[in-house]
PABA-272320 format. One record per residue (C-alpha): residue number from 1; residue in three letters; chain; x, y, z. Coordinates in nm, 4 decimals. Each point is the difference from the previous one (the first is absolute). Layout:
BEGIN
NUM|ala|A|X|Y|Z
...
This chain:
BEGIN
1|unk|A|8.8636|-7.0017|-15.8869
2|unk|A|0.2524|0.1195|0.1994
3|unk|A|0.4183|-0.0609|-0.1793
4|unk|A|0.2694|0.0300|0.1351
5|unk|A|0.2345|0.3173|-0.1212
6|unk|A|0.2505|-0.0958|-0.2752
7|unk|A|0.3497|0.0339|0.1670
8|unk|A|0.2123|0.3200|-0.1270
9|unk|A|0.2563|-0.0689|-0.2565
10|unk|A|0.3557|0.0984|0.1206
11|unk|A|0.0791|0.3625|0.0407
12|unk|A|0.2601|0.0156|-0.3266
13|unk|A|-0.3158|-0.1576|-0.1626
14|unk|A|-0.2296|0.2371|0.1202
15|unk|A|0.2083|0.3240|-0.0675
16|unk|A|0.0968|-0.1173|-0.3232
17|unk|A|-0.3949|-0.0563|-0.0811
18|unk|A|-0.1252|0.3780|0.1392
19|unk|A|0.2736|0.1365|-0.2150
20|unk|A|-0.1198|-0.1986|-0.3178
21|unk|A|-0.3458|0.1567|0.1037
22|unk|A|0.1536|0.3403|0.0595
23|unk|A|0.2202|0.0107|-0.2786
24|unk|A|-0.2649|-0.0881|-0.2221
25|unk|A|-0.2356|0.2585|0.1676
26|unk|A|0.1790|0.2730|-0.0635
27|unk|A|0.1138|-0.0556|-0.3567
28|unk|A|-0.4258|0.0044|-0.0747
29|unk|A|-0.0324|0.2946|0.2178
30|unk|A|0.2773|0.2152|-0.1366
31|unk|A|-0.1580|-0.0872|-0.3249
32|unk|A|-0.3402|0.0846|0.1122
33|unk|A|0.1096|0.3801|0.1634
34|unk|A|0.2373|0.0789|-0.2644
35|unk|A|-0.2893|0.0618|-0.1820
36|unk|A|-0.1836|0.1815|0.2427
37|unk|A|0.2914|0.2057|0.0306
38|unk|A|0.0237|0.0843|-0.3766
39|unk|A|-0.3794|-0.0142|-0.0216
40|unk|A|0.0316|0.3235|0.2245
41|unk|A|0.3435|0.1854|-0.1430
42|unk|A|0.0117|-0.0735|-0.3899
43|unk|A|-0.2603|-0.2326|-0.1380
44|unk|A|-0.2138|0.3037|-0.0505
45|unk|A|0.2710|0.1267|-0.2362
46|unk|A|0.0179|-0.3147|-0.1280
47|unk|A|-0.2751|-0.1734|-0.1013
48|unk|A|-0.2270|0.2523|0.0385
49|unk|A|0.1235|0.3273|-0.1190
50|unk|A|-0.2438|0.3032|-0.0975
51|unk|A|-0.1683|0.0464|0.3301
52|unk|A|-0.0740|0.1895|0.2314
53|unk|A|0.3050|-0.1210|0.2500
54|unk|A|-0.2195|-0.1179|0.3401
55|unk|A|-0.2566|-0.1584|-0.3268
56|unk|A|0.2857|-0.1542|-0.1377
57|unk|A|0.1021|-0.1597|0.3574
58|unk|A|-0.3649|-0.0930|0.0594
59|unk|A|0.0478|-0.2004|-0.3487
60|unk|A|0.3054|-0.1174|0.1517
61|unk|A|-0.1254|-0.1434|0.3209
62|unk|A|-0.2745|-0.1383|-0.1989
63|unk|A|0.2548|-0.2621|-0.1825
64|unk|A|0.1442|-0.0541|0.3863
65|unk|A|-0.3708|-0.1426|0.1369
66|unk|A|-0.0259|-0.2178|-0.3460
67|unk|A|0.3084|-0.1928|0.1484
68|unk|A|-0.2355|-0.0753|0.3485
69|unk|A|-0.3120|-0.0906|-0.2089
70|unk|A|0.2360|-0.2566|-0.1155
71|unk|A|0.0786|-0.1559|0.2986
72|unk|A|-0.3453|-0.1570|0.1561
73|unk|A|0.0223|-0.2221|-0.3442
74|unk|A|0.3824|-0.0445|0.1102
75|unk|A|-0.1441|-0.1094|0.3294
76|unk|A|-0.2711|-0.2421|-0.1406
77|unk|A|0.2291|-0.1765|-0.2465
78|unk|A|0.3283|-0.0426|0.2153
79|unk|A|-0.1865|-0.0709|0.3074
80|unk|A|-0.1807|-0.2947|-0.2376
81|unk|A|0.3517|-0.1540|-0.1146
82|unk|A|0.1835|0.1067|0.3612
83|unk|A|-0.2789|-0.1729|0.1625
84|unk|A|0.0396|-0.2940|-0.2550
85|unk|A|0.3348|-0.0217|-0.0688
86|unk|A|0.1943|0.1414|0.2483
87|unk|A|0.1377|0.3178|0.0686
88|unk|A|0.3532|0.0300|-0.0901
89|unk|A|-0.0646|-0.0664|-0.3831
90|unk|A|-0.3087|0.2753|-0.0115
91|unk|A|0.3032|0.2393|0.1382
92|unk|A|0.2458|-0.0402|-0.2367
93|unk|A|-0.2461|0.0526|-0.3184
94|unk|A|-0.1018|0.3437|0.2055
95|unk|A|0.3068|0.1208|-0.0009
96|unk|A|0.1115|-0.0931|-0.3438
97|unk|A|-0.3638|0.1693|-0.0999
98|unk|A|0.0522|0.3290|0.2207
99|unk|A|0.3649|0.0603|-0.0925
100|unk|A|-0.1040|-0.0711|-0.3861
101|unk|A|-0.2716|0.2686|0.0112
102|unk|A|0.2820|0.2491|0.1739
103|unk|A|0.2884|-0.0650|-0.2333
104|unk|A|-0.2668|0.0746|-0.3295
105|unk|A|-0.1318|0.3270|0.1562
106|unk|A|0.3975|0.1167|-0.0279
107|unk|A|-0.0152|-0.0687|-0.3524
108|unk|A|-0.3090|0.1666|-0.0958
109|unk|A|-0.0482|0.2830|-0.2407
110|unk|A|-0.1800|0.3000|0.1090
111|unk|A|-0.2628|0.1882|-0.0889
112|unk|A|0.2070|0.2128|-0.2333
113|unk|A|0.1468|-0.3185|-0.2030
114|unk|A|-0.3259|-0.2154|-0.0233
115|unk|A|-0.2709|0.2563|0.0843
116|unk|A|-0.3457|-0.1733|0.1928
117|unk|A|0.1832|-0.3424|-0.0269
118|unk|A|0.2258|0.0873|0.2604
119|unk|A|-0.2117|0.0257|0.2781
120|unk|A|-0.1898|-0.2784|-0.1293
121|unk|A|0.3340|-0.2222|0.0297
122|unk|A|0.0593|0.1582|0.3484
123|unk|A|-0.3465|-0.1556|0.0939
124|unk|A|0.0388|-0.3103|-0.1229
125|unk|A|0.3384|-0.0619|0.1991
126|unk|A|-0.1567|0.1618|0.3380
127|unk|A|-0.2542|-0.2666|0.0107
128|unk|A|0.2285|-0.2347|-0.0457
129|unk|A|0.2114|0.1058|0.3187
130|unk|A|-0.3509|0.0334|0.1955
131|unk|A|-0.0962|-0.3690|-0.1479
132|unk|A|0.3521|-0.0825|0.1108
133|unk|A|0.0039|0.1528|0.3462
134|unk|A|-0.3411|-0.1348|0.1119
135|unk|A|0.1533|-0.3330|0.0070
136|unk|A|0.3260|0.0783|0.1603
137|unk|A|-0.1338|0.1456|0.2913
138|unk|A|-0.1249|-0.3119|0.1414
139|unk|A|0.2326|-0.2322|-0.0677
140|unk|A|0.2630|0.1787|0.1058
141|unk|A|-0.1394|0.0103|0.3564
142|unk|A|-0.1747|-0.3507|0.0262
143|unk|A|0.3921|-0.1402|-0.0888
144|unk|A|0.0898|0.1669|0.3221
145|unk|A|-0.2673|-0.0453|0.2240
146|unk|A|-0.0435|-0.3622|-0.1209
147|unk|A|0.3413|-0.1139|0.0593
148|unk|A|0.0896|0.2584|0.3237
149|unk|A|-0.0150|-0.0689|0.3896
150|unk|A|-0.3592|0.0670|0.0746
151|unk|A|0.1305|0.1778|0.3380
152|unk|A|0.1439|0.2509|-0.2028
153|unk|A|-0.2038|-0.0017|-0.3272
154|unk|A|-0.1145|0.3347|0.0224
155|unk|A|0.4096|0.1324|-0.0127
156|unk|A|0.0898|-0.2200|-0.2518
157|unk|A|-0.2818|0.0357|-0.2298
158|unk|A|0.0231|0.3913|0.0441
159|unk|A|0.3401|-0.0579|-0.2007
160|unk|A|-0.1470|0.0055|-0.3806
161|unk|A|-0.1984|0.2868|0.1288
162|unk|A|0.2389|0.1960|0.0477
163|unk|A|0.0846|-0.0588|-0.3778
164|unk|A|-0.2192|0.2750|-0.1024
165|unk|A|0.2054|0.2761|0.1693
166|unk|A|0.2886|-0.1466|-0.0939
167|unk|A|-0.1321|-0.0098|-0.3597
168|unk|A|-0.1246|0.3924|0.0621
169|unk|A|0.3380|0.0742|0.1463
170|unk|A|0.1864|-0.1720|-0.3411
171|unk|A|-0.2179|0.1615|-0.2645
172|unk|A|-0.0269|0.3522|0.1808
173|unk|A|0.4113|0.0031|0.0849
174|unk|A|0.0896|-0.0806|-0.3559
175|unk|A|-0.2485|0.2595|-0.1506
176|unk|A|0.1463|0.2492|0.2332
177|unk|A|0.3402|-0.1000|-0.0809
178|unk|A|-0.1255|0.0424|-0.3668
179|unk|A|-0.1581|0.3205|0.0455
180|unk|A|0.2867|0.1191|0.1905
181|unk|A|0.2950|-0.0673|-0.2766
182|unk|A|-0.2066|0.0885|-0.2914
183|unk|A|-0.1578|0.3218|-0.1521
184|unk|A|-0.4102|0.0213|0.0405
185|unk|A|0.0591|-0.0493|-0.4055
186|unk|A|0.2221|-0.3133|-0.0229
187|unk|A|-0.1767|-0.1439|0.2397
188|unk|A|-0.3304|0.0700|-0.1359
189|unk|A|0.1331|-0.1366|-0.3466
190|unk|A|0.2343|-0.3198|0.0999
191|unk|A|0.0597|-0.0173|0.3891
192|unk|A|-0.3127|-0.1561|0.1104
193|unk|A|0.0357|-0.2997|-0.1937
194|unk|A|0.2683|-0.1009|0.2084
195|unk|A|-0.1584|-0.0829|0.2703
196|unk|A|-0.2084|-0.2069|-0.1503
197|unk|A|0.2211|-0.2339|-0.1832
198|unk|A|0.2095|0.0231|0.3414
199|unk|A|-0.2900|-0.2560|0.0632
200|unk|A|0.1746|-0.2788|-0.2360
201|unk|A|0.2789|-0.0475|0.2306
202|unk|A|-0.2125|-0.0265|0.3159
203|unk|A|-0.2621|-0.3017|-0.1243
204|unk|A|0.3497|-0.1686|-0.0974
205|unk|A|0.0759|0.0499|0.3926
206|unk|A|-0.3492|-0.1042|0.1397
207|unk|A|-0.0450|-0.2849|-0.2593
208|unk|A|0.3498|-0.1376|0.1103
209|unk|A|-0.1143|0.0185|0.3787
210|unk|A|-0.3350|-0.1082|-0.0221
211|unk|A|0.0556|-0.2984|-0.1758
212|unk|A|0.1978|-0.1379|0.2457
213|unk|A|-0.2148|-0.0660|0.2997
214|unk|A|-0.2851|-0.2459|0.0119
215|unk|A|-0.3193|-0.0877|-0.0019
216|unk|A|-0.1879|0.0820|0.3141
217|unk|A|-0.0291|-0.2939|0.2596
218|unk|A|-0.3887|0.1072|0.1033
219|unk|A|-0.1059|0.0322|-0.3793
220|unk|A|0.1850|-0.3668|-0.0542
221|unk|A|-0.1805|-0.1254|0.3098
222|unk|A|-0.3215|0.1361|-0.1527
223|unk|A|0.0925|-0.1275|-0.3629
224|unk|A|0.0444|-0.3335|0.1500
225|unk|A|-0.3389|-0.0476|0.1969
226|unk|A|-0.2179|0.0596|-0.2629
227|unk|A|0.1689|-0.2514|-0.2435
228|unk|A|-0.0522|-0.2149|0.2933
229|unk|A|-0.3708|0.0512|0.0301
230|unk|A|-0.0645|0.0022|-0.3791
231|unk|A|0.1990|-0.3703|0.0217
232|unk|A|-0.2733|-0.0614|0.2454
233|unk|A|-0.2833|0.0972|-0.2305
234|unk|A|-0.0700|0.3515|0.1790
235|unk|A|-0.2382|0.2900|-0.1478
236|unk|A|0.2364|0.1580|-0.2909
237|unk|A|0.0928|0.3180|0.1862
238|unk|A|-0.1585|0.3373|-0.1172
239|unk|A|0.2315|0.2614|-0.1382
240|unk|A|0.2022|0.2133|0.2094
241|unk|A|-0.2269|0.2864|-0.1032
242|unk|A|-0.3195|-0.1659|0.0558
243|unk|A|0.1228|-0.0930|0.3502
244|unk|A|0.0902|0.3055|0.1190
245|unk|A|-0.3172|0.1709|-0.1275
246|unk|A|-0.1964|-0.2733|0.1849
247|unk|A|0.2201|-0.0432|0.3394
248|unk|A|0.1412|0.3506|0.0444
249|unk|A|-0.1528|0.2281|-0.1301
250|unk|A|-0.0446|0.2284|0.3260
251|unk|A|0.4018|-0.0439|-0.0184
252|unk|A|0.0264|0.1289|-0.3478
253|unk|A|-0.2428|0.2923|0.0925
254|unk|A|0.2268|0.0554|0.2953
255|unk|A|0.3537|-0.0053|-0.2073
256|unk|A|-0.1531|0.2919|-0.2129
257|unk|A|-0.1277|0.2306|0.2429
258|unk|A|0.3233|-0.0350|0.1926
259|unk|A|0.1865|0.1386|-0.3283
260|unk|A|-0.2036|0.2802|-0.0329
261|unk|A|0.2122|0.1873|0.2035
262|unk|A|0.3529|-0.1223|-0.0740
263|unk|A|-0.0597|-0.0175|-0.3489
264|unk|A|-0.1713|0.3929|-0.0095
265|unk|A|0.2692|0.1672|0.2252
266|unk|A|0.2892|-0.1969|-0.1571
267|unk|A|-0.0485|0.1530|-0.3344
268|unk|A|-0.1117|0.3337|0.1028
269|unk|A|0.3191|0.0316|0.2291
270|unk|A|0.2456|-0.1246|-0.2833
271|unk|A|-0.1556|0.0338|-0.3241
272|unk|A|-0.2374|0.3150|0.0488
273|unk|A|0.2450|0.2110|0.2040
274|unk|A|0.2536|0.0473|-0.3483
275|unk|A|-0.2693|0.1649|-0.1141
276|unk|A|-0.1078|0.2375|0.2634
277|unk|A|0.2991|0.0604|0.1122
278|unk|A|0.1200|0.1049|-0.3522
279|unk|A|-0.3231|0.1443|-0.1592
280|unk|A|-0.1407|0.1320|0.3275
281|unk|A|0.2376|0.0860|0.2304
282|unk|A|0.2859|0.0984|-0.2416
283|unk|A|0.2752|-0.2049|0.1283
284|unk|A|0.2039|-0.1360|-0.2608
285|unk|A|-0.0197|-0.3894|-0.1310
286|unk|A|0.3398|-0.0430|0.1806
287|unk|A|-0.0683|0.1077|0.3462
288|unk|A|-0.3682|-0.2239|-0.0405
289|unk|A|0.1966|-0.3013|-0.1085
290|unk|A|0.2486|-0.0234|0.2697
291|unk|A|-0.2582|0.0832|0.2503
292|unk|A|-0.1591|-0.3094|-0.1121
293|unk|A|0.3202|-0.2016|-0.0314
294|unk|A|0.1226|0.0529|0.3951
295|unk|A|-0.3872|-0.0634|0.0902
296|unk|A|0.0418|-0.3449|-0.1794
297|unk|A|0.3205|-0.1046|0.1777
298|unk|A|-0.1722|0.0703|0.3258
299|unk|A|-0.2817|-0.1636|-0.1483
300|unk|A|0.2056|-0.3265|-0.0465
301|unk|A|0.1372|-0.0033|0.3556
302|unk|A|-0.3494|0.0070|0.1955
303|unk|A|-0.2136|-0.2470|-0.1773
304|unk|A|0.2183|-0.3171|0.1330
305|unk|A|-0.0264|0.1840|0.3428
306|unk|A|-0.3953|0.0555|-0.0286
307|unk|A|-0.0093|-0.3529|-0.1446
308|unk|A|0.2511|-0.0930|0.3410
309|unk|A|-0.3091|0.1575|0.1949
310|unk|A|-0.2833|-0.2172|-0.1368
311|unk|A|0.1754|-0.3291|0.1021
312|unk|A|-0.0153|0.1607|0.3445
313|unk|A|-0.3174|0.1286|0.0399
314|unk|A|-0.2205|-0.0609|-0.2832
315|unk|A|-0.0700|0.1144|-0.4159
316|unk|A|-0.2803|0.2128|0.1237
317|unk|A|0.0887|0.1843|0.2471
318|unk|A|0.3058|0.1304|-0.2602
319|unk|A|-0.2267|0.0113|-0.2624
320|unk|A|-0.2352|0.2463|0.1628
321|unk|A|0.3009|0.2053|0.1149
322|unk|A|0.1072|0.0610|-0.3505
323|unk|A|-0.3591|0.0933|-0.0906
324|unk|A|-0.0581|0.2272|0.2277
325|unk|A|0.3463|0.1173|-0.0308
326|unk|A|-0.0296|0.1296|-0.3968
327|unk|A|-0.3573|0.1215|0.1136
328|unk|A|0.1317|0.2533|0.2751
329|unk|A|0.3257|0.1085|-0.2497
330|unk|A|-0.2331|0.0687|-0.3093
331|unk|A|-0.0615|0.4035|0.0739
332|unk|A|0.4015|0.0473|0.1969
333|unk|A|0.1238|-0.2147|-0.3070
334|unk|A|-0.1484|0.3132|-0.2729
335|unk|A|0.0752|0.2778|0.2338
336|unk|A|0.3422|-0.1300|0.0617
337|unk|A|0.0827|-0.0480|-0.4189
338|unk|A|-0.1790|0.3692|-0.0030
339|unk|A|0.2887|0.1505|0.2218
340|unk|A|0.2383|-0.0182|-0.3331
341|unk|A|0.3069|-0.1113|0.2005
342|unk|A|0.1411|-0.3239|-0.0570
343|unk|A|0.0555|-0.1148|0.3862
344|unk|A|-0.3830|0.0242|0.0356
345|unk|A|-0.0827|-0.1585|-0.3477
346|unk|A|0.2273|-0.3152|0.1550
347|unk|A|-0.1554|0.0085|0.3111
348|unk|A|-0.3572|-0.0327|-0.1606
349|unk|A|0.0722|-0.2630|-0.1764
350|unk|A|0.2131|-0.2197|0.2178
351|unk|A|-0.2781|0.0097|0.2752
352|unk|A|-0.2352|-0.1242|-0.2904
353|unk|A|0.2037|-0.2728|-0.0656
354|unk|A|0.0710|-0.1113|0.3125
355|unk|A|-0.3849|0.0047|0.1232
356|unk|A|-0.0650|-0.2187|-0.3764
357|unk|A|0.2696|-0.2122|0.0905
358|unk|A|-0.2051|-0.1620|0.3322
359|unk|A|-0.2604|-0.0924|-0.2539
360|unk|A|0.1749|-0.1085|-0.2487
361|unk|A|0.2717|-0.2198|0.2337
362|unk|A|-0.2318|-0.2362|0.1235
363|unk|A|-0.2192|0.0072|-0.3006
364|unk|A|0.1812|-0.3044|-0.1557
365|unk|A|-0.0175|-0.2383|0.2942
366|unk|A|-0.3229|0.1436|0.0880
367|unk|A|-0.1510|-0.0580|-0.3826
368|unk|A|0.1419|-0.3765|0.0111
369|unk|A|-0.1560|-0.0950|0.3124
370|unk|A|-0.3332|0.0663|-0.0607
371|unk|A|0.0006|-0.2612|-0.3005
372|unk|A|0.0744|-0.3914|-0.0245
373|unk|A|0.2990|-0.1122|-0.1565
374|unk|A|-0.1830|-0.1532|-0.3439
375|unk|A|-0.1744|0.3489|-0.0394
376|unk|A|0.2599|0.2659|0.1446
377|unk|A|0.1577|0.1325|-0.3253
378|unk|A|-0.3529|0.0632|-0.1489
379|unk|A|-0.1274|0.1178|0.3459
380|unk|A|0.2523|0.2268|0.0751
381|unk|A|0.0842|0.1340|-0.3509
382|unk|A|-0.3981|0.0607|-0.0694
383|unk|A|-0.0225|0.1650|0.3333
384|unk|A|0.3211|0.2565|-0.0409
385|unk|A|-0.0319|0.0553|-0.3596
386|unk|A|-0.3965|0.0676|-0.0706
387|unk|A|0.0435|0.2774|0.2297
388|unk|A|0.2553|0.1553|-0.1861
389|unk|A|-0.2421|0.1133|-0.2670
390|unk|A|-0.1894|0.2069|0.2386
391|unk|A|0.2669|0.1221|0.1988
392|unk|A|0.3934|0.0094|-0.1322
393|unk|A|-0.1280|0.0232|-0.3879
394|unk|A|-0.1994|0.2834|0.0583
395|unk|A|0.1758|0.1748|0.2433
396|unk|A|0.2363|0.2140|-0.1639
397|unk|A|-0.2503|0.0890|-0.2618
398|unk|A|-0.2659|0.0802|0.2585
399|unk|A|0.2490|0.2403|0.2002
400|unk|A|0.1235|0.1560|-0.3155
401|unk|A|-0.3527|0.0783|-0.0949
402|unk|A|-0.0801|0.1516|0.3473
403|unk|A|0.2773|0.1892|-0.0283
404|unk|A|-0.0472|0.1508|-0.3309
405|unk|A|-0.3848|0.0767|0.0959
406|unk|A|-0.0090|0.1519|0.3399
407|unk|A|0.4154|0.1133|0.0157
408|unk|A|-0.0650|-0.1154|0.3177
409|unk|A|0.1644|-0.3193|0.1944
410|unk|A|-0.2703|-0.0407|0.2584
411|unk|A|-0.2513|-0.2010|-0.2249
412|unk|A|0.3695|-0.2153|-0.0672
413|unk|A|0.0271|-0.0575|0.4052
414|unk|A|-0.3762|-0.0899|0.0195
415|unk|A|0.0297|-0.2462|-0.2606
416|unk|A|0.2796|-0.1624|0.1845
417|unk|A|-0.1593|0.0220|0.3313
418|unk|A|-0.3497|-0.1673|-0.1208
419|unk|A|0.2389|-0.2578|-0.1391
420|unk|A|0.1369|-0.0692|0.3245
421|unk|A|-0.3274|-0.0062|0.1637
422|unk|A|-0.0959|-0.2796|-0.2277
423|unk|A|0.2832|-0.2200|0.0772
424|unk|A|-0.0475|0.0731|0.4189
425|unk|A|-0.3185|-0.1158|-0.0903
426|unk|A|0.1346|-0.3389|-0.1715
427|unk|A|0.2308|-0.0784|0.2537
428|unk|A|-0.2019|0.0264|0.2936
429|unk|A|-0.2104|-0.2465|-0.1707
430|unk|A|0.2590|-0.2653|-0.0642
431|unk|A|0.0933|-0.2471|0.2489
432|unk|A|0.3584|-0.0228|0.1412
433|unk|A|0.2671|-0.2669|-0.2247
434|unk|A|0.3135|0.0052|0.1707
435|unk|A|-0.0535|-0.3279|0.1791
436|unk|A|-0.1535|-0.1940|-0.3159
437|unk|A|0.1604|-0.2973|-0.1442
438|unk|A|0.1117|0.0235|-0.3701
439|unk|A|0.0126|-0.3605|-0.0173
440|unk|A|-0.3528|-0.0454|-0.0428
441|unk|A|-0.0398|-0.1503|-0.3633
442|unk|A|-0.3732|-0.0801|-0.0398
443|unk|A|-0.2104|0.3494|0.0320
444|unk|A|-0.3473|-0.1463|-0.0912
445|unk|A|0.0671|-0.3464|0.2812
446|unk|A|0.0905|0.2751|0.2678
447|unk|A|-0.2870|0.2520|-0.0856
448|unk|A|-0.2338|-0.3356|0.0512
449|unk|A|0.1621|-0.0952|0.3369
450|unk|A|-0.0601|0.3570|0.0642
451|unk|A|-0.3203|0.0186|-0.0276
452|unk|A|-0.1059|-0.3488|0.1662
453|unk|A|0.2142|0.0984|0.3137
454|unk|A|-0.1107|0.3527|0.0002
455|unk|A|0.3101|0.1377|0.1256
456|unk|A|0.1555|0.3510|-0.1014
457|unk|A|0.3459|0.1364|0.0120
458|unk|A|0.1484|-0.3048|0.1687
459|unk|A|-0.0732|-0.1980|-0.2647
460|unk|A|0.0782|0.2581|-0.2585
461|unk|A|0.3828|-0.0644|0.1601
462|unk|A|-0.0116|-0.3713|-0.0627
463|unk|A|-0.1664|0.0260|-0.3760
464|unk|A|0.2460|0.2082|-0.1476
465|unk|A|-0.2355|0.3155|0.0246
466|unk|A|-0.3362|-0.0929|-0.1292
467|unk|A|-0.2231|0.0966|0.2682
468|unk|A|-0.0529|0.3391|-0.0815
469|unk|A|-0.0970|-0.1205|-0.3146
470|unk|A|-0.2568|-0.2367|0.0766
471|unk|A|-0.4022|0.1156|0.0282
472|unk|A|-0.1560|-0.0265|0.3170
C-alpha cells in the first residue's frame, strides 16, 4: 500500500501557500483573543455590570468557553465538507464566518442600552467565532502539510501555528495601544470597539491571499482515486466521520490528550495572567498587557524553530519537552508574577511560552500524520478541537475560580501540572510520524493490509499513518 511521496511544489509556491495559511490563521486568532482579552479588562463592565468585579469576570470568562463549546461542532461539520470537498473552500467560509462574528461584537450595545439582551447578543456571536474557529484550525494546517516537502513538514506546517501568537500579539498590541492613548473612561465607553471592527480590514487581507493558492495536490490525488473506484463499482465510502471513529480512534484519543497541556497552559499564561496580575498582584492592565505582548513576539520566533527540531529528531520527543517544560514552570511562573516587578512578570511568561511552543510546533504535522488523507480534516480537527472543551474553554474560568476561593495560586499550578501529566501520558503512548507518507489516500485498504501483514510502525510510514489506529 505503499505511494510514493507527492513531489513539493516550487518554493515561491510553497511560501506563498504557508502565508495564505498563516495569514488566515492569525486573522481567526486575533479574533478569537481579542475577546479573551476584553473578556478579562471590560466585558465585566460591559455586559455584565452590577457585580461583584472577580463575579462579573467569572461571567465574563463564562461567554469566552461558550466560543470553545462551539468549536468540536466546527470540527465535525468542516472536517465533513474539508474532507468532501476540499480544503481551500471550507477556509475561506471560516474566515468570512469568524471575521463576521468579530466585526458585530464592535457594534453591539451594552448592557446599559439593551439591558439582558446584550449579553445574550454577545453569546450568540461567540459561538459563532468558536463554530468558526473549529474549522479553521485544520484546514489551515492540512493546506500546508499536504502540499509541503515531507523532509521538512514539521517547519513548514509549524508556520499557521505560529498564527495564534501572532494573532495574540495583534489583538493584545492594539488594546494596549488603545488603553495607552485613551482615558480608562473613553475607552471603557468607545475605544474598545475599535479593535474589533479593525477586524474588517484584515479578512479583506486574508480573503485576498487565501484565495489565491490552490487546491492541495494529496487531497486531489485522494479526490481522484475514489471517483476511480466508485467508476469501478467499489463499496460507497463511509463518511469521513464514521471512518475515523472506526480506523483511528486510538489517534483521535491521542490528539486530545496531547492538547491537554498546550491548550491548559496556553490560556492560563495569556488569558488568566490579566487577571491575576491586575486583581491579584496589583500591577496595572498596562504593565500585564505588554508583558504579554513581548512574550508573544518571542512566542512567534520559537515555534518554526521547535517545529525546525521535529523534522530532525522526531514530534515526540519535542512534544514531551514542551510538556514537561509548562509542568516544571507552573509554581516559578506564580511566584515570579507574585514578585510585582515587570522584568519578572516577562520572564514568567516568556519561559511559558516558549516550553508551549515545542508542543504546539510540531502539533500540526504531528496531528496530520496520524490520519489518511480522505479522513485528515475530520481526524485532526475532532482530535484538537474536542479537547478544547475540557481544557482551553474551561481554563480561564477554572483558574479564576481557584483564585477567588483559596487566594491562593498553588491549586492554579497543580491544575496545570496534572494537565501536563496527562498529555506526557498521551504522548508516550503515540507512535512516532515523522517518517509517514501523506500520500496515502485509502485509510480503510491500508488498515486491512495492516492487519493481514501484521506489521507495525513500518507500515504505519508507508499507509499514511494508520497503524496506530488499527486494533490488534
Amino acid at each position: 500500500m505503499a505511494r510514493a511521496a507527492t513531489a513539493p511544489p516550487p518554493p515561491a509556491d510553497l511560501k506563498r501557500i504557508v502565508a495564505a495559511s498563516l495569514i488566515g490563521t492569525t486573522v481567526e486568532w486575533y479574533d478569537f483573543f481579542l475577546y479573551g482579552s476584553a473578556a478579562a479588562l471590560v466585558f465585566n463592565k460591559l455586559f455584565f455590570p452590577g457585580s461583584d468585579p472577580l463575579v462579573g469576570t467569572l461571567l465574563a470568562f463564562l461567554t469566552y468557553a461558550v466560543g470553545f463549546a462551539a468549536r468540536p461542532l466546527g470540527a465535525l461539520v468542516f472536517g465533513h465538507y474539508g474532507d468532501r470537498l476540499g480544503r481551500k473552500k471550507l477556509l475561506v467560509l471560516s474566515l468570512l464566518m469568524m471575521g463576521g462574528a468579530t466585526f458585530a461584537i464592535g457594534l453591539l450595545p451594552t448592557h446599559a442600552t439593551v439591558g439582558t439582551a446584550a449579553p445574550v447578543l454577545l453569546t450568540v456571536l461567540r459561538l459563532v467565532q468558536g463554530f468558526a474557529l473549529g474549522g479553521e484550525w485544520g484546514g489551515a494546517v492540512l493546506l500546508v502539510s499536504e502540499h509541503g516537502d515531507a523532509r521538512r513538514r514539521g517547519f513548514w506546517a509549524s508556520w499557521p501555528q505560529t498564527g495564534a501568537p501572532a494573532g495574540q500579539l495583534l489583538a493584545t498590541g492594539v488594546l494596549s495601544v488603545m488603553t495607552a492613548v485613551l482615558s480608562d473612561a473613553a475607552f471603557v465607553s468607545w475605544g474598545w470597539r475599535v479593535p474589533f471592527l479593525l477586524s474588517g480590514v484584515l479578512v479583506i487581507v486574508g480573503l485576498w491571499v487565501r484565495l489565491s493558492v490552490d487546491e492541495s495536490p494529496v487531497f486531489k490525488a485522494a479526490l481522484a482515486s475514489a471517483a476511480e473506484r466508485r467508476a469501478e463499482g467499489a463499496a460507497v465510502e463511509k463518511p469521513p466521520l464514521v471512518a475515523v471513529l472506526v480506523h483511528h480512534w486510538r489517534d483521535v484519543l491521542i490528539a486530545m490528550g496531547a492538547r491537554m497541556a498546550e491548550n491548559i497552559s496556553y490560556y492560563v499564561i495569556t488569558a488568566f495572567v490579566l487577571v491575576y496580575a491586575t486583581a491579584h498582584t496589583g500591577l496595572s492592565q498596562q504593565t500585564a498587557l505588554h508583558a504579554v505582548l513581548i512574550a508573544s513576539a518571542l512566542h512567534f520566533a520559537v515555534i518554526p524553530a521547535w517545529g525546525a527540531l521535529s523534522d530532525r529528531i522526531g514530534r515526540r520527543p519535542v512534544y514531551l519537552l514542551g510538556a514537561a517544560g509548562v509542568a516544571v514552570w507552573a509554581f516559578p511562573f506564580f511566584a515570579l508574577v507574585d514578585s510585582h516587578r515587570f522584568g519578572a512578570l516577562l520572564l514568567a511568561v516568556s519561559v511559558g511560552l516558549v516550553f508551549h511552543g515545542a508542543m504546539y510546533a510540531p502539533q500540526a504535522a504531528f496531528f496530520a500524520e496520524m490520519f489518511a488523507t480522505r479522513m485528515r480534516y475530520s481526524g485532526a480537527s475532532i482530535g484538537a478541537q474536542f479537547s478544547s472543551v475540557a481544557a482551553g474553554a474551561p481554563a480561564p474560568l477554572i483558574a479564576t475560580a481557584l483564585l477567588a476561593d483559596f487566594d491562593s495560586p498553588t491549586p492554579i499550578a497543580l491544575y496545570v501540572i496534572a494537565a501536563a501529566l496527562l498529555t506526557l501520558l498521551a504522548v508516550g503512548m503515540a507512535r512516532e510520524t515523522r517518517s509517514r507518507d501523506l500520500a496515502a489516500v485509502d485509510g480503510t485498504t491500508a488498515a486491512g493490509a495492516l492487519r493481514a501483514t501484521g506489521t507495525g510502525a513500518g507500515a504505519g510510514a508507508a499507509d499514511g499513518g494508520t497503524s496506530s489506529a488499527v486494533p490488534s
